[in-house]
C-alpha positions as CSV (number, residue, x, y, z in Angstrom):
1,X,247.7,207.4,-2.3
2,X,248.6,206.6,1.2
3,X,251.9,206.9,1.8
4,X,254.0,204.6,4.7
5,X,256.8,202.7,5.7
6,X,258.7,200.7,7.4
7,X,262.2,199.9,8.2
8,X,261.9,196.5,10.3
9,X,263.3,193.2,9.1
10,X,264.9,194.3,6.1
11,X,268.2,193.8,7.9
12,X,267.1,190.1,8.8
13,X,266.0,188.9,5.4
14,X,267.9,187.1,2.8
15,X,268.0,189.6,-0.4
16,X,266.1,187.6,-3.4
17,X,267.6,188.7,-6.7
18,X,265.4,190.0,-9.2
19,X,265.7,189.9,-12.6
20,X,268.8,188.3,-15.1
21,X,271.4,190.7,-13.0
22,X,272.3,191.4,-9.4
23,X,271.4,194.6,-8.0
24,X,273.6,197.7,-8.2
25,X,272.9,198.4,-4.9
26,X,271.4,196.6,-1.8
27,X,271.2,200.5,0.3
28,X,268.4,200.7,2.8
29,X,266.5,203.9,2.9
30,X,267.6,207.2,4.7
31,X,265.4,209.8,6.8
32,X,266.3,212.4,3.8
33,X,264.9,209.8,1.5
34,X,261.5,209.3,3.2
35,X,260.9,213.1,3.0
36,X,261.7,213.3,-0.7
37,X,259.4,210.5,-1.4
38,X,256.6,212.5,0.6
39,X,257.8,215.6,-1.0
40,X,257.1,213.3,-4.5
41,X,253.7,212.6,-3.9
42,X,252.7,216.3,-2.3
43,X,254.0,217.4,-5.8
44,X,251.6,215.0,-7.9
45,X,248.4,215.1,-5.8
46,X,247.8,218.8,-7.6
47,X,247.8,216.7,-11.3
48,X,244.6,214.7,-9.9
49,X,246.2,211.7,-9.8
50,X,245.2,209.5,-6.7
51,X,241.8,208.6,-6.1
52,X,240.0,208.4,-2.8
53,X,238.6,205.5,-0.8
54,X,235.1,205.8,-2.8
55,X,236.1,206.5,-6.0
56,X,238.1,203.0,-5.8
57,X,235.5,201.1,-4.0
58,X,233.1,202.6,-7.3
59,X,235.2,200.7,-9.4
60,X,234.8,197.4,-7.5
61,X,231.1,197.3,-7.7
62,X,231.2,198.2,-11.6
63,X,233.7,195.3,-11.9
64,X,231.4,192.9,-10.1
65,X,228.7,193.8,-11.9
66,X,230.5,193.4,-14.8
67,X,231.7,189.9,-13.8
68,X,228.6,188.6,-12.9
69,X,226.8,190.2,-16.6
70,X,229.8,187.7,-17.8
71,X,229.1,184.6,-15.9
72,X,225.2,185.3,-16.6
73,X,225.5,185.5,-20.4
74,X,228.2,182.5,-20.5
75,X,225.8,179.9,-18.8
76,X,222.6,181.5,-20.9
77,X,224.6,180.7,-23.9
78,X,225.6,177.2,-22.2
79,X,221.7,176.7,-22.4
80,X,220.8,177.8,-25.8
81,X,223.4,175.2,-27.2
82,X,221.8,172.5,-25.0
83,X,225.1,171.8,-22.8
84,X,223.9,169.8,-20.0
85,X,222.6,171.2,-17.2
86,X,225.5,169.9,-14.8
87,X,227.8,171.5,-17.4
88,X,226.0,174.5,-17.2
89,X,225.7,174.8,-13.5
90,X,229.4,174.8,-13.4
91,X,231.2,176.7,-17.0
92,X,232.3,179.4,-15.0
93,X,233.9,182.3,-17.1
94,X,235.4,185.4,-15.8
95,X,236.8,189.0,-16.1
96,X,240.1,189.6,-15.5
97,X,241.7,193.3,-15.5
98,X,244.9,194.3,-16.7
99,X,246.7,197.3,-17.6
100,X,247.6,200.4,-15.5
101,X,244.5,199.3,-13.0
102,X,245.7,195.9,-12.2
103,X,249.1,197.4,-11.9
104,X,247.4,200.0,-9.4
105,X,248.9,203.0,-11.5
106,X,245.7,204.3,-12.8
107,X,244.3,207.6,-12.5
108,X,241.5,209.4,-11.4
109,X,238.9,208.9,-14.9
110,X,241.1,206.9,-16.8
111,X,239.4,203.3,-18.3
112,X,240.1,199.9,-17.2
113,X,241.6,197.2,-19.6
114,X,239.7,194.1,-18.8
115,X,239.2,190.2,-20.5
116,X,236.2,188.1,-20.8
117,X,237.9,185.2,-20.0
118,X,235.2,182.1,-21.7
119,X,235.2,178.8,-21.8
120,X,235.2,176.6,-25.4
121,X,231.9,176.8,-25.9
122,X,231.8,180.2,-26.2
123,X,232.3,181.5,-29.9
124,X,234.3,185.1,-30.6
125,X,231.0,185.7,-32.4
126,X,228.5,185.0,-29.9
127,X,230.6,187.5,-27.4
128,X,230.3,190.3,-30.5
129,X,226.7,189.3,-31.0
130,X,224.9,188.2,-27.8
131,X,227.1,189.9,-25.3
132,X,226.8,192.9,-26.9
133,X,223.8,192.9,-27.0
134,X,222.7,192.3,-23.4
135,X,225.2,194.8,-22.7
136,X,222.8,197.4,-24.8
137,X,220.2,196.7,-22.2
138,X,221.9,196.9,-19.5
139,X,220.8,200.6,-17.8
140,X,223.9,202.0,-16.9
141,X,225.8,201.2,-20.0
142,X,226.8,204.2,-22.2
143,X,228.6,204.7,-25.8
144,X,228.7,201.3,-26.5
145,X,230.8,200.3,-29.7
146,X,232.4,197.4,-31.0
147,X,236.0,197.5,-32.9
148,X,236.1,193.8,-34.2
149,X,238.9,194.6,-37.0
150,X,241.6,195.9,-34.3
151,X,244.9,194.2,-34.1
152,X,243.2,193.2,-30.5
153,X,239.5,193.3,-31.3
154,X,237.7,194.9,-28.5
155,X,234.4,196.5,-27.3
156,X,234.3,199.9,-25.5
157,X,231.9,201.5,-23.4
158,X,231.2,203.6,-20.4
159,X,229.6,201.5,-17.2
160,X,228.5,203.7,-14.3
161,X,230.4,206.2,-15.3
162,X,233.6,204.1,-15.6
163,X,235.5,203.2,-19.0
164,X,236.1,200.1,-19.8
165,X,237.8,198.4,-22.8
166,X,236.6,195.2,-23.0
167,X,239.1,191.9,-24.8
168,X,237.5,188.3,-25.7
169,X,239.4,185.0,-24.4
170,X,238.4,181.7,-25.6
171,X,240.0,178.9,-23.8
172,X,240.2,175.0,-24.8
173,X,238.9,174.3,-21.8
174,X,235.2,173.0,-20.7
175,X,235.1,175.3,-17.4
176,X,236.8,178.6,-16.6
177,X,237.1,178.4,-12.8
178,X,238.0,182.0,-10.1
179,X,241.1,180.5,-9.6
180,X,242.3,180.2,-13.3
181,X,246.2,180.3,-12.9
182,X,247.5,182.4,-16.2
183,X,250.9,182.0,-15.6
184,X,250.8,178.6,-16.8
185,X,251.4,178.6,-20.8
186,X,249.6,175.7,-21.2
187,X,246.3,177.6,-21.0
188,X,247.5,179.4,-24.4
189,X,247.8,176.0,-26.2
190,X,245.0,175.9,-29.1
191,X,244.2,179.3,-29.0
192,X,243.6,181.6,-31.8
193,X,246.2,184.4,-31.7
194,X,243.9,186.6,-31.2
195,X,243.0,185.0,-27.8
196,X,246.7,184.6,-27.0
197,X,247.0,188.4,-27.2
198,X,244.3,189.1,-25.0
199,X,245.3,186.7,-22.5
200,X,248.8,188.1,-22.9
201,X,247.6,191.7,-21.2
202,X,246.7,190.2,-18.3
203,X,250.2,187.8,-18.4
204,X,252.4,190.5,-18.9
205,X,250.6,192.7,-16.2
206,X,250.9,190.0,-13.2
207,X,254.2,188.8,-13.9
208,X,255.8,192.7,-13.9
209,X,254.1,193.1,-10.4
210,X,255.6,189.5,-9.5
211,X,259.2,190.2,-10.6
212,X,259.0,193.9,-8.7
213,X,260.9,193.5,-5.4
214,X,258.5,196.3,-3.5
215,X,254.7,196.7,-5.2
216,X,254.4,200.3,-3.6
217,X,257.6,201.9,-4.1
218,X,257.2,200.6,-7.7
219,X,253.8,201.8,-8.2
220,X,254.2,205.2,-6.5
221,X,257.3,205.4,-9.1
222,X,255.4,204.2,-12.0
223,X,252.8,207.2,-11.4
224,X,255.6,209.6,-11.3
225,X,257.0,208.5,-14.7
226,X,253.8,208.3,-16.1
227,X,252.8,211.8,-15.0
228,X,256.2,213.1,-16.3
229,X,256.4,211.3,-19.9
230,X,253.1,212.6,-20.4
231,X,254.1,216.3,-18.7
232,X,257.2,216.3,-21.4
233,X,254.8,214.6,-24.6
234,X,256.7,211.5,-24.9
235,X,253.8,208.8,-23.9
236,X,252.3,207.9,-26.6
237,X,253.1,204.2,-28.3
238,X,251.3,205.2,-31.3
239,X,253.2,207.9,-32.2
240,X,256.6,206.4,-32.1
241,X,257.3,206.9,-28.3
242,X,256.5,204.8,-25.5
243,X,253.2,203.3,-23.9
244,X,251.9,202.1,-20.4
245,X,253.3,198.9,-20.6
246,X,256.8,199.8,-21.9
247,X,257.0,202.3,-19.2
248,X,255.9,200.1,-16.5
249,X,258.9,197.6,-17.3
250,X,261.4,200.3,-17.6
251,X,260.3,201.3,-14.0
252,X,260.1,198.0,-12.6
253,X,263.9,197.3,-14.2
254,X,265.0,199.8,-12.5
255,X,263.1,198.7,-9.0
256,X,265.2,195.3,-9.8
257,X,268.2,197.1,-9.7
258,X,267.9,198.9,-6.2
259,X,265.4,196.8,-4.4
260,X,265.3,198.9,-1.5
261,X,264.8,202.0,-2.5
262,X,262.0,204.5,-2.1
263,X,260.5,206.0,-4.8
264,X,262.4,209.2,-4.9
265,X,265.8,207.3,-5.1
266,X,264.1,205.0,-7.7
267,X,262.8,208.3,-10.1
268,X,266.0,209.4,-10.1
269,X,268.2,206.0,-10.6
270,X,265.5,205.1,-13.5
271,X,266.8,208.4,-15.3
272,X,270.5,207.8,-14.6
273,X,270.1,204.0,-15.5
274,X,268.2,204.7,-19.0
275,X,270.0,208.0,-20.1
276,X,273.2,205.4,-20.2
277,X,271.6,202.2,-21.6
278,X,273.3,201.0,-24.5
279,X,270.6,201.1,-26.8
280,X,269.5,198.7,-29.1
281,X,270.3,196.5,-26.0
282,X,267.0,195.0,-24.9
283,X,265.7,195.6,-21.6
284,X,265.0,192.2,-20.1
285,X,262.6,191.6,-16.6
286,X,264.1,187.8,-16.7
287,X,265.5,185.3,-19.1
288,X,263.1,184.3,-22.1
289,X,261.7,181.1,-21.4
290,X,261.5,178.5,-23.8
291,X,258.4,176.6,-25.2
292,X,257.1,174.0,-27.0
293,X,253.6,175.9,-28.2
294,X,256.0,177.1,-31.2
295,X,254.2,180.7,-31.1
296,X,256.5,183.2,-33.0
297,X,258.9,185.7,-30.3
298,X,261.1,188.7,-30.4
299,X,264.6,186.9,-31.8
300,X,266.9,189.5,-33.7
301,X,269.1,185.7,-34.2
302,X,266.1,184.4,-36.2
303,X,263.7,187.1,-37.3
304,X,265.7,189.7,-39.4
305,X,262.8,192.7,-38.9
306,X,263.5,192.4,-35.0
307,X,266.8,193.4,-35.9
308,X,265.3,196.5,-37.3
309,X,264.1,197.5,-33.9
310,X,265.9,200.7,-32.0
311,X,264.9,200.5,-28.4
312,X,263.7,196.9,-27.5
313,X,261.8,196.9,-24.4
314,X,260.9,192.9,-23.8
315,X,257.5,191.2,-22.2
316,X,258.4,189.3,-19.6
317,X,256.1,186.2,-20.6
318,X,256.0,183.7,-23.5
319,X,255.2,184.4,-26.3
320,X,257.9,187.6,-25.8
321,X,257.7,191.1,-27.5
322,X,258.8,193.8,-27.8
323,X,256.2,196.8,-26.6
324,X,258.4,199.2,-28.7
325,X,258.4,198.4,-32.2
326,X,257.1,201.5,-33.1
327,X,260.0,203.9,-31.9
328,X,262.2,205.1,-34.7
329,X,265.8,206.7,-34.2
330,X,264.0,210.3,-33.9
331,X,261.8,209.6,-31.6
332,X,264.6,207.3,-29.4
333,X,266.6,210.5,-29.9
334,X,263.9,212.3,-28.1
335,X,263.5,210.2,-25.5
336,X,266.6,209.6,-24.2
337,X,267.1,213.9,-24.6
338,X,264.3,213.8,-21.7
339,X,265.9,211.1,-19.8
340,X,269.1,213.0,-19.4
341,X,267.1,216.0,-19.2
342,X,265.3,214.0,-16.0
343,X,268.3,212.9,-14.3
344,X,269.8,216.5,-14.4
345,X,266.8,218.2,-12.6
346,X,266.1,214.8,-10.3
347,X,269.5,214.9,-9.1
348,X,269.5,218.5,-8.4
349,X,266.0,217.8,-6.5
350,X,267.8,215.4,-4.2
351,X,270.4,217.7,-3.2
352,X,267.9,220.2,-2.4
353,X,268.5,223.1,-5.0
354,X,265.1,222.1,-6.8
355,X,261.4,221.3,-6.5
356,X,259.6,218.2,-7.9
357,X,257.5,220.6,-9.2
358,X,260.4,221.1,-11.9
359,X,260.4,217.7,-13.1
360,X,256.7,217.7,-14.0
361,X,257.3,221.0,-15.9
362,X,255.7,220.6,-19.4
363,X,257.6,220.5,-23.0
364,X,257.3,224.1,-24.2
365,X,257.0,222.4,-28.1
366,X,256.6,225.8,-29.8
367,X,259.7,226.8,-28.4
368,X,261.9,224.1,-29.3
369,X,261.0,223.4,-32.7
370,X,259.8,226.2,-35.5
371,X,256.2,224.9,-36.4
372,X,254.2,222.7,-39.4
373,X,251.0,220.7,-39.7
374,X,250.3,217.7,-40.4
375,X,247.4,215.2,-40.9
376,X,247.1,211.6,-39.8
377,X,249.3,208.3,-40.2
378,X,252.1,210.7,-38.8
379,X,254.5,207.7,-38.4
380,X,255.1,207.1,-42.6
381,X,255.9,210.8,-42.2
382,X,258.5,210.8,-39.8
383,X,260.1,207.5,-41.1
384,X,260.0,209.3,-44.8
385,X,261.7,212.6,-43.5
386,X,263.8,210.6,-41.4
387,X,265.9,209.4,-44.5
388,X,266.7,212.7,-45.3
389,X,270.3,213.2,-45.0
390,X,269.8,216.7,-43.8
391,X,267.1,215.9,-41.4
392,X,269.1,214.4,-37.7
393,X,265.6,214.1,-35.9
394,X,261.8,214.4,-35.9
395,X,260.0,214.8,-33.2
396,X,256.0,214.5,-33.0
397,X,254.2,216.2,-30.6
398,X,251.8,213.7,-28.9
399,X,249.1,216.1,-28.2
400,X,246.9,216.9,-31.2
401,X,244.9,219.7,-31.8
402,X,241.4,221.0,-33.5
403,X,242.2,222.5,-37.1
404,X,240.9,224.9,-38.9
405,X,236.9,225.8,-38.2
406,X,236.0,226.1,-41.8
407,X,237.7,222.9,-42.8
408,X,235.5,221.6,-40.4
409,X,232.7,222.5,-42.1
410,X,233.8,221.3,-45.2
411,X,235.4,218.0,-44.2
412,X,233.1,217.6,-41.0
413,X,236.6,216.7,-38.9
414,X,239.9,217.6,-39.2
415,X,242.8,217.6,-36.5
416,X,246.5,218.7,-36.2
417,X,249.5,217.4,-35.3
418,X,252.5,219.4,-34.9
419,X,256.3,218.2,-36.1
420,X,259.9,219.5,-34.5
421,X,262.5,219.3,-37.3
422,X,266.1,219.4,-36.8
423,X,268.2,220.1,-39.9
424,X,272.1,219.1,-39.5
425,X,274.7,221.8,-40.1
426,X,276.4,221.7,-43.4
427,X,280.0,222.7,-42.7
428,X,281.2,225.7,-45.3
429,X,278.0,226.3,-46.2
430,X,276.0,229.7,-45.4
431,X,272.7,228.0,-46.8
432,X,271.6,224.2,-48.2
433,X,268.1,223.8,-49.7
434,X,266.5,221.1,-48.9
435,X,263.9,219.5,-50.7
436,X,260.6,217.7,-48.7
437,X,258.2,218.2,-52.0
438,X,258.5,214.5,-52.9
439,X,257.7,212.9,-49.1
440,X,255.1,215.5,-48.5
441,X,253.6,214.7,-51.9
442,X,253.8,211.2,-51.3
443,X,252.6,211.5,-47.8
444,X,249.6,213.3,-49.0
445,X,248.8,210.9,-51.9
């Protein structure tokens, strides 16, 4: 990650706003602020984060490879259904990435979340069938598996040594052309949902980096949340915290807020900004649009389960969502414990009495919380436990680990989560028992 800057013409050009409120502050950078933000980045390089010039130019040839496999296969399949051959000289179809990659916040090893963007002629069957396929005999194609029953059906596999997840897009259209615009809803219209979703990675992705004042000091941001959320075992979205994407807005609301800030001052105003939010407030990139595609959206006015949610984080395309429906009161609880946690040690980094080293510091789990094991769906757990009235908080620790080697032998597979309980204090009372054996029970059955 190069690192550089420049202070010319940002006294000269008119301030944009960004986002549904004006800034908190307009403050150009300072000398001090330039040598915390390359006192940031010396701190991260040891996590392995950046990649170098080749290791990036790696993944460009794997994509284009990729891309052409898609075109390829596209107008083969044109053929074998008889399309014309002036149709098929000119269906197009493309791959478009999304994800931590497009948002140039990936990491060195880490996959890339891409779409097979295809036009109508192309059947979700034929790219689970033929595609896959001709991707088996493609040379450099590893571990290749197909999860068609997902909530976003994909296909996973390993290309030159890079990771790709792989989504299907169908459009209504005869051609797919390089220059498909996504940000225009109409290319949603007549789509399964299944499609929409897809697309929607991709949406999402462009329009965060389109609604972020500065790309770099966002990104360089983004990689130190990311590297601290996981450090302190809160990324994770399936366990009730928060994923990429949620983290991505949260960093890029925060850009909105102080658009000139470097990525030190931005680290440490994303903490103070978040440890205050008024949750269940949702966190907004711009006004909702309105549509006339009639796909459903996060409305707590008209769906009553949106109401439900604790810590709405809200994608800044149509159809909206919210990224954070998993997160229960614990695990909010948690969270915002870390945020305030973060401000604390970031603001005593910019006055010089710490290191960033001491930000990236991991959770010490074991400490905090006295320990007990659990197996899988961990989330009907938590929620179970969580309407204890002596249980304030339960907090899962994202990492899992191997179980118990004879298990293994017996089971073939097991695996272990570990879950922080905190009891509340009973006032006049030396000892309260309370009872889990009905939710375990229930949990196990």
């Amino acid at each position: 990650f190069i690192f550089s800057h420049s202070t010319s013409g940002l006294q000269h050009e008119p301030q944009r706003q960004y986002g549904i409120s004006s800034p908190i502050s307009l403050a150009s950078p300072k000398n001090i602020d330039y040598i915390h933000t390359e006192r940031l980045v010396e701190a991260m390089k040891p996590f392995g984060l950046f990649e170098d010039e080749e290791q990036l130019n790696h993944r460009l040839v794997v994509l284009g490879k990729l891309n052409t496999l898609v075109k390829e296969w596209i107008s083969e399949l044109g053929q074998s259904k008889n399309l014309p051959p002036s149709v098929v000289a000119n269906v197009g179809g493309r791959l478009i990435t999304f994800g931590s990659y497009r948002l140039g916040v990936h990491t060195k090893g880490a996959d890339i979340d891409a779409v097979c963007v295809a036009p109508r002629h192309v059947e979700r069957s034929d790219f689970f069938q033929s595609f896959f396929e001709k991707l088996k005999h493609q040379e450099k194609i590893r571990n290749l598996r197909v999860i068609e029953d997902a909530y976003v059906p994909v296909v996973k596999f390993e290309f030159d040594g890079i990771e790709i997840d792989l989504l299907f897009a169908r459009l209504s259209a005869q051609t797919v052309p390089d220059y498909l615009d996504l940000r225009d809803e109409s290319c949603l219209r007549s789509l399964d949902i299944r499609c929409i979703r897809s697309l929607n990675g991709c949406r999402v992705t462009d329009e965060i980096l389109r609604l972020v004042p500065n790309k770099e000091n966002f990104q360089l941001a983004l990689h130190a949340i990311k590297l601290w959320a996981k450090r302190r075992g809160i990324y994770s979205n399936m366990l009730g915290f928060l994923g990429g994407v949620s983290w991505a807005m949260l960093v890029a609301r925060t850009c909105q807020l102080y658009p000139n800030a470097l990525a030190s001052t931005l680290v440490n105003k994303f903490f103070l900004v978040f440890s205050k939010w008024e949750w269940p407030k949702p966190v907004l990139l711009k006004e909702p649009e309105e549509s006339s595609l009639n796909l459903p959206v996060w409305d707590p006015r008209v769906n009553p389960s949106d109401r439900y949610h604790v810590m709405p984080i809200i994608t800044p395309v149509y159809p909206q969502q919210n990224s954070t429906y998993n997160v229960s009161a614990s695990t909010r609880a948690v969270i915002v414990e870390e945020f305030k946690r973060g401000l604390a040690v970031t603001n005593d980094i910019l006055h010089g009495k710490s290191e960033w080293s001491k930000l990236f510091e991991p959770l010490n789990f074991f400490q905090k919380y006295k320990t007990g094991l659990v197996e899988s769906k961990i989330r009907v757990l938590v929620g179970n436990l969580e309407r204890n009235e002596f249980i304030t908080t339960v907090h899962v620790k994202t990492e899992s680990f191997p179980g118990n080697q004879e298990l293994c032998k017996q089971s073939g597979h097991v695996t272990m989560w570990f879950l922080g309980i905190v009891f509340r204090k009973v006032e006049n009372a030396e000892r309260v028992h309370v009872d889990l054996t009905h939710v375990i029970q229930s949990f196990t059955d």
